[in-house]
C-alpha positions in Angstrom: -34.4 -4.3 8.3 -33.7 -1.8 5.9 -32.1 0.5 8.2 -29.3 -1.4 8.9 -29.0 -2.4 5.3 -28.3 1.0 5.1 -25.9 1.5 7.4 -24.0 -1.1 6.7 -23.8 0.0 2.9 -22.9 3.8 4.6 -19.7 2.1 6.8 -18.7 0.3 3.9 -18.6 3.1 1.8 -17.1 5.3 4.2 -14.0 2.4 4.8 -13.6 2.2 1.1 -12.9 5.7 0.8 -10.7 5.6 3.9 -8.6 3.1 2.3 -8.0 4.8 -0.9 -7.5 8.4 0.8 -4.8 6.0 3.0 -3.3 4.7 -0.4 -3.5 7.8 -1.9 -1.4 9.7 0.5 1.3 6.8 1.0 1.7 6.3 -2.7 0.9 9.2 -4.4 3.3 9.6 -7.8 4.0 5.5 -7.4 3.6 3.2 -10.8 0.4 2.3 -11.8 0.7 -1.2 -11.3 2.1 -1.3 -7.9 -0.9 0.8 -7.0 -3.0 -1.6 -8.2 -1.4 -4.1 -6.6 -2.1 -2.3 -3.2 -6.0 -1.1 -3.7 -6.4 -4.9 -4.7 -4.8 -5.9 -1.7 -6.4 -3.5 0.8 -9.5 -2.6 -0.3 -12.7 -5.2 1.2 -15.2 -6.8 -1.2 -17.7 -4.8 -0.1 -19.0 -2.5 -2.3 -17.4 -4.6 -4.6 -15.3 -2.8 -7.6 -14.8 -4.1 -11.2 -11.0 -4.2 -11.8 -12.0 -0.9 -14.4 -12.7 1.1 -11.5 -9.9 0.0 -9.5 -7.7 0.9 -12.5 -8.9 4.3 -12.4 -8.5 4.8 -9.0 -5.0 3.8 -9.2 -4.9 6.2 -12.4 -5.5 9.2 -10.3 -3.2 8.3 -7.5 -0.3 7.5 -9.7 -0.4 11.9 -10.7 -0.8 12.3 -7.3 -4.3 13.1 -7.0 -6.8 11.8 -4.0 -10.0 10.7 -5.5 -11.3 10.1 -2.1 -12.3 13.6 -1.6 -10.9 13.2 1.8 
């Protein structure tokens, strides 16, 4: 049904911004690529993310910013 497409599309979003609001707060100000290392490594394939977006997410973290918006 579409109703639990949906749902399922809501948790996943909601555990990928977990997981970057998680990141975020442990390595805030760390190197890029050690960031990137982590999101690759914790974040699931669902929604997936091109390594672009990834990249920027870690680009925020590294100056110590949340993009979460958690």
């Amino acid at each position: 049904m579409i109703v639990d497409q949906v749902a399922r599309e809501h948790e996943a979003n909601r555990e990928l911004f977990r997981i970057v609001h998680e990141v975020a707060v442990r390595y805030a100000g760390r190197p890029l690529d050690e960031i990137v290392t982590v999101l690759h490594r914790d974040l699931p394939g669902t929604p997936p993310l091109s390594y672009d977006e990834i990249l920027r997410i870690a680009e925020q973290i590294t100056v110590g910013r949340d993009p979460s918006g958690l």
